[in-house]
N, C-alpha and C positions, 0 to 999 in steps of 0.2 A: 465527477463521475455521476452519471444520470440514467436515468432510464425512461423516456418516453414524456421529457422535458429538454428546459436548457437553464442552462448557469454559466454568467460570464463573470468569469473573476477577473477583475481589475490588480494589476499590479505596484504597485508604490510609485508615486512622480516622482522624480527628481526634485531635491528641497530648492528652493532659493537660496539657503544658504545653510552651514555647516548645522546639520543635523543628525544628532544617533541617539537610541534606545540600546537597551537591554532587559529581558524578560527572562528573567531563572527561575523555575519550579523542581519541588520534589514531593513522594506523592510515596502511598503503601507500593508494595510489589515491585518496589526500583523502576520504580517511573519517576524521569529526569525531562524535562522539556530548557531548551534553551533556543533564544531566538534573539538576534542582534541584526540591526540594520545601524549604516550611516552613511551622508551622503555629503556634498555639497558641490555648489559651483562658482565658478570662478567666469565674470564676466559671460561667452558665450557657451562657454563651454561647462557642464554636471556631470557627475558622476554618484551612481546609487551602487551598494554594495547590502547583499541581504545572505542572511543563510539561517537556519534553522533544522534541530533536532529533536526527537521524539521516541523516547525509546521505554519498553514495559518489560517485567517477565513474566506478565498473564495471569490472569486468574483462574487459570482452569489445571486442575490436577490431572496430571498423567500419567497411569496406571505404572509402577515401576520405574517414575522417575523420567525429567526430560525438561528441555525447556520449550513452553504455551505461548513463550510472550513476541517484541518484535523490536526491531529496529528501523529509523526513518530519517534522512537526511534531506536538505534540498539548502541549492546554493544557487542564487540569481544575481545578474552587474548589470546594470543598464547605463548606456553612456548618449549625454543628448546635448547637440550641437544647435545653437542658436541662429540664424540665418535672417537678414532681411525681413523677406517673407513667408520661410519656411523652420521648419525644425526638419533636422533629422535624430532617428534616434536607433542603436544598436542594441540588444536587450541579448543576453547568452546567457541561459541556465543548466543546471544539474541536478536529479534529482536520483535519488536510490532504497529501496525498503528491501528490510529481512526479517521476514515473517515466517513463525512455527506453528502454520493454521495448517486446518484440516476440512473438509466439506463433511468429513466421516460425524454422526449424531450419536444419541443415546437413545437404549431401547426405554420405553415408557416405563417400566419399574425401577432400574438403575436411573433414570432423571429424577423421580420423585423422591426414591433416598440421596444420590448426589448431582445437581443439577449441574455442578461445574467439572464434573469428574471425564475425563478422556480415555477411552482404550486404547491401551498398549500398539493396538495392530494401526494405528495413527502417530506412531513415534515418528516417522521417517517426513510427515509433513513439512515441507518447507516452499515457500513460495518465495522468489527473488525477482526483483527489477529493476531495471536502469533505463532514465530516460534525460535526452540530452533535446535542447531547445537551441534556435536562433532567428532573433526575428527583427529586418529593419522595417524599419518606418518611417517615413516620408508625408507630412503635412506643410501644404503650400496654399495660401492666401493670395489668389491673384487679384483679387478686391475686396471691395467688403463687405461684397451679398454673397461671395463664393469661397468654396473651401473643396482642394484637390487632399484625399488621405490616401497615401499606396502603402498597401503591407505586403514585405516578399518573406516568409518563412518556411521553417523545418523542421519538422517533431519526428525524433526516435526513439522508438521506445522495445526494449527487449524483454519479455516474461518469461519465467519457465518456474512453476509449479509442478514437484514431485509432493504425492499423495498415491494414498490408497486408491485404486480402481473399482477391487474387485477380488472375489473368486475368480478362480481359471475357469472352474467347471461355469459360470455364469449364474451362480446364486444369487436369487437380488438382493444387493444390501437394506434397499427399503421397506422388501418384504418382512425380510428379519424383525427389522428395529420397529416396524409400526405392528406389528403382531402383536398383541394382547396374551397371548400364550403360544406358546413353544412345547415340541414336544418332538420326538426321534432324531431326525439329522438335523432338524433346524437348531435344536440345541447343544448340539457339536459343531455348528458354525458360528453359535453363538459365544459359547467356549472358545472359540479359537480369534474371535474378532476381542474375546475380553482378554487374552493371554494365558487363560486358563489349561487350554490344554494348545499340544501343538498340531499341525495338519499331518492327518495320518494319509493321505492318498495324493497324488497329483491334480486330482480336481479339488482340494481345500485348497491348496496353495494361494496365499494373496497374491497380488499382483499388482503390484507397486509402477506406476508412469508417471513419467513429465509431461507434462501440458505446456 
């Protein structure tokens, strides 16, 4: 994930021969990390097997209680055929995250007394995604000053992120939270973005979308 760059991630080769890991951590906040790969081949034919998990309950407090943290899976096989003068190779992955993020911040005086602290009206945060891979590949040597590489693939991937929006009436949240001081209604929306008080009119109402 980039922005206004590039990053190529290389994937594992297939071993020469029988090869695995395993990597198990634990950590404050029930953070658990596991990641096991193994592989080998047999004459022309390898086969890799990978997967990996990552999972927190977050560091940030939630007004009333909730869970901040996230969950992360991803599972990759790549299978590669020896040829002559060619390789082929099959690669199918899986990946999936569940996240209890929020875009939603803190006004400048609740950060300075709790910088990890979350509003209530950010409960409903949850961000989820699945995305599924397949990619063959094709390298062929028809001498030895030349090299043919075809890649045919397929990446999908599905998002949907429910989160806070907004006010109905269209109050900006950023005006609020970046406000140095607050005073008449701004401080009954403030109230009601901390859980403190509830929406007395149909324009407080939050308004809660998927993305």
């Amino acid at each position: 994930f980039t922005i206004g760059g590039a990053l190529n991630i290389m994937t594992r080769d297939v071993p020469d021969r029988l090869s695995y890991s395993v990597d198990l951590a634990g950590g404050l906040r029930d953070t658990y990390k596991a990641h096991i790969w193994a592989g080998q081949r047999w004459n022309r034919f390898g086969l890799l097997v990978e997967g990996a998990h990552l999972q927190s309950s977050g560091f940030k407090d939630l007004d009333g209680g909730g869970p901040t943290g996230f969950s992360r899976s991803e599972l990759m096989s790549k299978g590669e055929l020896r040829l002559d003068r060619s390789v082929l190779e099959l690669k199918l992955g899986y990946a999936t995250e569940h996240s209890n993020e929020t875009y939603l911040g803190l006004a400048f005086g609740d950060f300075e007394q709790e910088p990890y602290r979350r509003y209530s009206s950010s409960n409903q945060g949850d961000m989820s995604w699945n995305r599924t891979q397949a990619e063959l590949r094709w390298n062929i040597r028809p001498s030895s000053k030349g090299r043919i590489h075809t890649v045919a693939y397929h990446h999908w991937l599905d998002r949907s992120w429910t989160k806070l929006n907004g006010f109905r009436d269209g109050t900006s949240l950023h005006q609020l939270l970046s406000s140095e001081e607050l005073s008449g209604q701004a401080e009954v929306y403030m109230a009601i973005l901390r859980g403190e008080e509830d929406s007395a009119t149909t324009g407080q109402y939050l308004q809660i979308g998927t993305n």
